[in-house]
Structures are given as C-alpha cells and as structure tokens.
N, C-alpha and C positions, 0 to 999 in steps of 0.2 A: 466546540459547542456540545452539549451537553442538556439532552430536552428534560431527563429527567429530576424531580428536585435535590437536593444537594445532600438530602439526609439518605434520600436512597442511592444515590450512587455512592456514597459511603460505604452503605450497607453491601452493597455488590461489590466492592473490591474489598470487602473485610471477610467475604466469604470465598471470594476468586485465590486460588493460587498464588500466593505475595511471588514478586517479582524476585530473582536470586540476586545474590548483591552488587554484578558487576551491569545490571538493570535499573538497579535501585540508584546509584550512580551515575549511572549516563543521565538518568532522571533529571537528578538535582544536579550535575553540571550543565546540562541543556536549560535549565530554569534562569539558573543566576550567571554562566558565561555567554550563553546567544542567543541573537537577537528571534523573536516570533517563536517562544518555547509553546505555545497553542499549537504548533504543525509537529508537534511530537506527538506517537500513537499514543505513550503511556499506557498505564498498567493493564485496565480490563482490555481494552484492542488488541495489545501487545500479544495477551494471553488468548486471546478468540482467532488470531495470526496463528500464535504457535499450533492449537488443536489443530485449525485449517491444516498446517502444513504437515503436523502428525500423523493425521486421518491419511493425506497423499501420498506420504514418505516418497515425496520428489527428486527426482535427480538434475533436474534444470529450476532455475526458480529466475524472475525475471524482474526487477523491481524499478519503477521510475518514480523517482523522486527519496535521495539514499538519506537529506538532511543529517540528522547526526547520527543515524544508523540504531538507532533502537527498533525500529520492525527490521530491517536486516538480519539481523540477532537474533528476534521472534523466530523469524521465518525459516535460518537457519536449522534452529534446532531439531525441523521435523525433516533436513535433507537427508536421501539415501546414502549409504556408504557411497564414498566416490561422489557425491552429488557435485556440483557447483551452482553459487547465487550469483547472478549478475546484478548490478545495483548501478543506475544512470543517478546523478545531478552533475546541474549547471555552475554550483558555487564552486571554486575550484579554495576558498579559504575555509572550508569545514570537510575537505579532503581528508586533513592528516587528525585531524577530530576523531571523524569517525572510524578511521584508520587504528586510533587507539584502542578504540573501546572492542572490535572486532581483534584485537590482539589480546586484551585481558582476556576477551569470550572464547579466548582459540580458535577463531572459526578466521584468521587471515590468510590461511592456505585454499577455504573454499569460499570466503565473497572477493570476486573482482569487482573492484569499481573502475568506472568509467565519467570522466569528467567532461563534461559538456550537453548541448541540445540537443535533447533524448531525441528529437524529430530528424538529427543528424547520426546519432550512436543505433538509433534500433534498426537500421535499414542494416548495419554491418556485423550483427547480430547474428548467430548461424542458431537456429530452433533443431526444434522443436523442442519447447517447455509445457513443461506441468504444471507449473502456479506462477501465478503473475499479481504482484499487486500493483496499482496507479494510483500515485497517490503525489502528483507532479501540479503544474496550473492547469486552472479550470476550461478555459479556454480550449485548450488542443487536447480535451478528454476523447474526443469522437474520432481525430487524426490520430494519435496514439492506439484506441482500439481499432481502427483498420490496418495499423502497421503492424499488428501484434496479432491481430486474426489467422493471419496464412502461418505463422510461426508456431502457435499453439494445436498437440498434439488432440484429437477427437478426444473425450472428456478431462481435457484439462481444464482450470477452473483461473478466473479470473475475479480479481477482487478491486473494488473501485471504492475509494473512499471519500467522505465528503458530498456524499450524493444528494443529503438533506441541505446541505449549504446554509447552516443556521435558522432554516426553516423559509427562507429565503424564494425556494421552487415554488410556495403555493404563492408567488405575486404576480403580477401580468410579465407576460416576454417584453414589450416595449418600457415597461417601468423600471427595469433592473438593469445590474453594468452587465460589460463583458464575461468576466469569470461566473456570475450567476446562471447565463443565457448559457454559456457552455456545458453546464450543468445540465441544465435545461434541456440542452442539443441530447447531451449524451443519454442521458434516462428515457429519453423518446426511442433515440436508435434503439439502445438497449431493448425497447416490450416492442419494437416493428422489425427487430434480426431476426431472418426465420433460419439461423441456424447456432441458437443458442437456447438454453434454459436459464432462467434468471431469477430472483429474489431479492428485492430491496429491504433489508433490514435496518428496522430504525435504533442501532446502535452507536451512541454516540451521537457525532453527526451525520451518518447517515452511512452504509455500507452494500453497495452491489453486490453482489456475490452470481456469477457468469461460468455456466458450465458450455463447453461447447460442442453440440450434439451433432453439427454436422459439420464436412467443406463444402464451402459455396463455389 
C-alpha cells in the first residue's frame, strides 16, 4: 500500500538511489514467480532499510519475516565487518529462493536463515542485536516484540513494518479482522512502553521505527 499518488511516488524513487541490479531482479522475479509480490519491501523501503542499517553499521541484525529476501540484502549491506543477519520464515518453499539471490548479493556467508515459527526460532536465538526489522503476520506483532525486547542491546533500534495496514488502524477495533487489530494491539503497546522511543512514519504503508532506551 502506498498512500501517496502514483505520480509522486514515481517521483521519489526516480530521485532515490536506483536499486543495484542483483535488487532489480529479485524485483521482477518476486513479481512474475511468487505468489503476494505486495509483501516485497521494494525499491524506496529497500533503500530507507539500507541508510537505517548504514547509519548503525550493526553487527547482529535480526529479521522476521525473510519472504524472498530483498530487505535482507537491504539490511545487509549496512552490517559491520564480521556482522551476521538472522532472517526467520515459516515458508520453507521460498528457502532456496532466497538462498539465491543472497548468493548473487555475496552476502550467504553472513545471512542465516532459519525456517520455521518465528514465535518457535526467536526464543533459541542468542542476542544481543542491533537492528531488527518485523515484517512477519500482523497478529503476533506484540508477542514477537516482547520476545525480541530482553534480546535487543540498549539503543538498538527496531523497525516494524505495515503499521498503517492500508490505512485500515483509523476503523473501529470490533469492526476489523484479526491482522488489523494486531496492528492495532502493537502501535498502542508501542506509544504505552516506557522503555522505548518511537516514530511512526507514514512511509509506504506504514513503518515503526523503535529505539530502546531502556531494560525493563
């Protein structure tokens, strides 16, 4: 989803940093090979991913929800020497997917994937990380960031995507489905943690951005 009109969001990725070619690719084979190519971050996120992880030059990075691995990639590029990217999904048939594309990019030395329910992989997860993005179903956004809380290092920064949910959050909580209200759940947690600083930015559909200032 995409609030902005179709002539400016043009305009913004004709002036964004084009995507290198082994991006540009996963692009269009994520289009025309699999199915729900909308849950791809694509080009302006992909590249608002990369500064994020620039700005941190992390050495853990944590990702849930790996799909075909184009914000992996992003995300990569801003790890420290030595870093490693963890990257959970449930699909175990767009494993070797994105398996390739993290091989063009060079970067299969430093993302492990891990295949199966994130709510089952992140408890066996050894932290402390520095960047994390969620970008998994809507529903266990709130269970994902309390499992992810005690893990992440005092200002490391968490990134939550989809937060606008198509614009979705401004309808009543009994009016909407489940992944809506999870939405919902999370972005209330989110402005009532008192040991985090936050910013909802209405980029795209919608993007958290979670610095965490203290342990609880």
């Amino acid at each position: 989803m995409d609030f902005l009109p179709e002539e400016l969001s043009a305009y913004a990725n004709e002036y964004t940093t084009p995507e290198d070619v082994v991006l540009q690719q996963l692009n269009r084979d994520t289009h025309t090979k699999v199915l729900r190519p909308r849950m791809l971050s694509g080009h302006l996120q992909g590249r608002l991913l990369s500064f994020i992880s620039r700005m941190i030059n992390p050495d853990r990075i944590l990702e849930v929800g790996t799909y075909t691995g184009y914000s992996a990639i992003c995300l990569a590029e801003g790890l420290a020497k030595g870093g490693r990217l963890h990257t959970i999904d449930h699909n175990p048939e767009l494993e070797d997917f994105a398996l390739s594309y993290f091989k063009r990019a060079g970067y299969e030395d430093r993302i492990v994937q891990h295949t199966g329910e994130a709510l089952d992989v992140i408890p066996a997860l050894e932290g402390p990380f520095d960047l994390i993005f969620l970008d998994a179903d809507k529903t266990n956004y709130v269970r994902y960031f309390d499992m992810i809380f005690p893990k992440m290092r005092e200002g490391a920064v968490l990134l939550a995507d989809n937060v606008l949910w198509s614009g979705k959050v401004l309808d009543a909580y009994d009016d909407v489905d489940e992944e809506t209200q999870g939405i919902m759940r999370f972005n209330k947690h989110m402005k009532d943690h008192p040991g985090i600083r936050h910013l909802l930015l209405p980029v795209r559909d919608g993007m958290m951005v979670v610095e965490k200032t203290a342990d609880l």
